[in-house]
N, C-alpha and C positions, 0 to 999 in steps of 0.2 A: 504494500500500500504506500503509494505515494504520500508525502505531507510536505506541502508548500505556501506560498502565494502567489496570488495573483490583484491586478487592478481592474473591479467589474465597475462600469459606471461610475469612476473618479470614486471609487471605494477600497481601500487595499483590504484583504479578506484572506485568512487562510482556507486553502481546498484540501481537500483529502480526496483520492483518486486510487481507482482500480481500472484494470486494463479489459478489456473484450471486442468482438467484434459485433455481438447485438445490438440492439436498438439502445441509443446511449440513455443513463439513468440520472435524472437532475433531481437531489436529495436536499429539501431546503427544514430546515428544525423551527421549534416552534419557541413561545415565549421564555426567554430566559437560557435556553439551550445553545446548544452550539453542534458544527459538524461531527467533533468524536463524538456526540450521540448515536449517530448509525455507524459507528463501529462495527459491531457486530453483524449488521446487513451486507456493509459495503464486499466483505469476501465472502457472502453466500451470492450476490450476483456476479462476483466475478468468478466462481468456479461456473456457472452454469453461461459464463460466457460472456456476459453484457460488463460494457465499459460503464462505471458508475463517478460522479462528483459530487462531494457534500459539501456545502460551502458554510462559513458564517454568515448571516446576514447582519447588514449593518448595527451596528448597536453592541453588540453581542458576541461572546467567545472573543475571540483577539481580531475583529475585524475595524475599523474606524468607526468612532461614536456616530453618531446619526446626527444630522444638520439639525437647529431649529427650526419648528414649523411642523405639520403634518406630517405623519407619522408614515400612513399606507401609501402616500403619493410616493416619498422616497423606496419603502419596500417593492413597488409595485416597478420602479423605474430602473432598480436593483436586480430585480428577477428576469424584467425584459431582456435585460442586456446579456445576462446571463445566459439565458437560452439561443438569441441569436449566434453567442460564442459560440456555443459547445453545436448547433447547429452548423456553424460553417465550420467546423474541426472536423465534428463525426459524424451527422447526421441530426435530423429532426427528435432534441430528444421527448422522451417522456418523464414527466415532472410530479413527482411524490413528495406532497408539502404535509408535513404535521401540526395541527393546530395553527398559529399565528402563520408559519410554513404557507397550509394551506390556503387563508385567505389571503397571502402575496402573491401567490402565482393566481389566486381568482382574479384579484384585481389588475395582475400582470394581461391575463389573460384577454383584458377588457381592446387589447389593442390587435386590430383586425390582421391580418394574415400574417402573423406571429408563425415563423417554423416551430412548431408544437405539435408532441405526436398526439399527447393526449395527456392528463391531467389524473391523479389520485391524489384525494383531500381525506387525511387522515384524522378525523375528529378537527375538523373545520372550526376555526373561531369566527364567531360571527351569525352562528344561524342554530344560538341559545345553548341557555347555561344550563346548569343543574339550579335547583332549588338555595342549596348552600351558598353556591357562588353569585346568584341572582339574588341572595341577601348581603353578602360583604360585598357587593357593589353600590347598594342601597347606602351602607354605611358608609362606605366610605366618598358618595357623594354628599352627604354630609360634612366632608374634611375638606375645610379652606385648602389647604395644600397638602404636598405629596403623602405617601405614606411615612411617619418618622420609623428612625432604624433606633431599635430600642436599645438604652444602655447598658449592651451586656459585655464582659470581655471577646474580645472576638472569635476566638475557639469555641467558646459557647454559640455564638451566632452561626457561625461556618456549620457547627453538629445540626442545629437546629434547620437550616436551612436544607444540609443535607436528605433529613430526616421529612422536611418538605415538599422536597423536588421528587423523592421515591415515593412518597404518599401521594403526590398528583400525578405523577406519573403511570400511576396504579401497579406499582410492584414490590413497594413496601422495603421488606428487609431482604428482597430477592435481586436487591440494586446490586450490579458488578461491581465491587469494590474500587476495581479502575476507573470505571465509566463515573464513579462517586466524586473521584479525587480529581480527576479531569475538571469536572464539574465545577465544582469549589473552587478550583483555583483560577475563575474567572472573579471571586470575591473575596479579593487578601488584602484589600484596606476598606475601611470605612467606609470612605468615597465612594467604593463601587457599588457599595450597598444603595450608597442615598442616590447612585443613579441610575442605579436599577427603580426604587420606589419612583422615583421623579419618571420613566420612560411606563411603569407601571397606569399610572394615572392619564399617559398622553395617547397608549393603546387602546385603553377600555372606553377613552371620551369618542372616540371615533370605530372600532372595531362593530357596532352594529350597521353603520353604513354600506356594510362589505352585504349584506343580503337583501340591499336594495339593487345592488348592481349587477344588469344583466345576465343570466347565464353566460357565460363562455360559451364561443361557438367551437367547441371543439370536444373532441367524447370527453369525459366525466364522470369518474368511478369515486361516489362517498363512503368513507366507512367510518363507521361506528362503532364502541367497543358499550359490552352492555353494562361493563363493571368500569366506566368511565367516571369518574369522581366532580370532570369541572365541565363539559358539555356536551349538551344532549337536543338533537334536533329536534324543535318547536313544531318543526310542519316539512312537509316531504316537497323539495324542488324539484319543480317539474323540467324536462329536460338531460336530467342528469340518469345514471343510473347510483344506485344504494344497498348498501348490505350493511348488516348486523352481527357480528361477530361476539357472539358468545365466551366470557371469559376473557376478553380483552379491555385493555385500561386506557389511560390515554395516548402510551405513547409504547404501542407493539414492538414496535423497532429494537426495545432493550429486552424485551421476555419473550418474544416468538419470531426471530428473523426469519428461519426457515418457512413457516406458515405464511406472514407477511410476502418474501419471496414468491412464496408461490402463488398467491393473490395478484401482485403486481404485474409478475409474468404471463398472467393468465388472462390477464385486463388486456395487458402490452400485445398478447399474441394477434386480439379481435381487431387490432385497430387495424383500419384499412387503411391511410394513409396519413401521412402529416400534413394536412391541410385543412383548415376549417370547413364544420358542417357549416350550410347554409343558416342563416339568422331566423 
């Protein structure tokens, strides 16, 4: 596996990359995450052959902070560009966004004959929460400003968030211990904390916008995990197609690569071309 960088759309961003000759695989992570999150994906599709890139999206993992100003515009201008690349490298690829992931290449997707093979939105942000999460939004639109990071030593903070990111993730204490430490150490001062809460608050005031905006005209595989903790589809989008996956949390990619895999490939096999359906 490759681990580099590169500059997508005046962003410098670290990739992670696996070699194939299949239908190339465009792997974008969701809030707070970064590309070592499909670690464990990236060499189940490259034994089965497919060239795969996980990228940082801006903000996040070790890629450039994010400009001031709206949030999905930049993500959405991010992902374009992104796919053009690896479209005139390898081919039209196909684009597997988790959560936050997801609704950037939706929004990406909004720009008309985009080389796109086809799209997978992995527990999609943007088209409803759980219950839970549709309450600490409540509250915390009640807070003047961002979320405060509470005064604890920071070791205690690091476990705790840990300890958070495997609980929304829906996999508990079954987190890779690597994929853990990886993690964390996107948050080894203070400051990253307070600007993570600060990019927290600049998400969630704009992420429902994301399912007013057109279907993509391009195929469209939703998935859903039933044991998903932070969103859970409000209403069924027409256009698209959707599965339910049983036993899945929010972020398959760290506890079912194989399965996943074979989901993706099986989606990637139907696509008839890379080119957009008709609107």
């Amino acid at each position: 596996m490759d681990d580099g960088f590169r500059e997508i759309a005046g962003v410098r961003t670290r990739v992670l990359t696996v070699h194939g000759t299949g239908t190339p695989i465009l792997l974008l992570h969701g809030f707070s995450d970064h590309a070592p999150g499909w670690r464990a994906l990236l060499p189940v599709l490259e034994a089965r052959g497919h060239a795969a890139l996980a990228l940082d999206l801006p903000g996040f993992g070790r890629a450039d902070r994010m400009r001031p100003g709206p949030v999905m515009p930049q993500l959405a201008e991010f992902v374009e560009d992104a796919v053009r690349r690896v479209a005139a490298e390898q081919g039209p690829p196909l684009v597997v966004g988790n959560s936050l992931g997801g609704a950037a290449v939706w929004a990406a997707a909004q720009t008309s004959r985009l080389p796109l093979a086809g799209i997978v939105a992995i527990a999609p942000a943007g088209f409803g929460f759980t219950r839970r999460v549709r309450l600490g939004r409540r509250i915390l639109a009640r807070t003047p400003a961002a979320l405060p990071v509470p005064i604890l030593p920071m070791p205690v903070l690091r476990f705790l968030l840990v300890r958070g990111y495997a609980h929304g993730a829906g996999v508990g204490r079954r987190l890779d211990p690597a994929v853990a430490d990886s993690w964390i150490a996107q948050f080894s001062r203070r400051g990253d904390l307070r600007d993570a809460a600060g990019l927290v608050a600049r998400v969630l005031h704009e992420i429902d916008e994301v399912r007013e905006l057109p279907v993509p005209a391009y195929p469209v595989l939703m998935v859903w995990g039933t044991r998903d903790r932070l969103v859970r589809a409000d209403r069924p989008v027409p256009g698209t197609e959707s599965i339910r996956v049983a036993g899945w949390g929010h972020c398959p990619q760290l506890e079912h690569p194989e399965t996943l895999a074979d989901l993706v490939l099986e989606f990637g096999s139907r696509l008839p071309a890379a080119q957009p359906r008709p609107a």
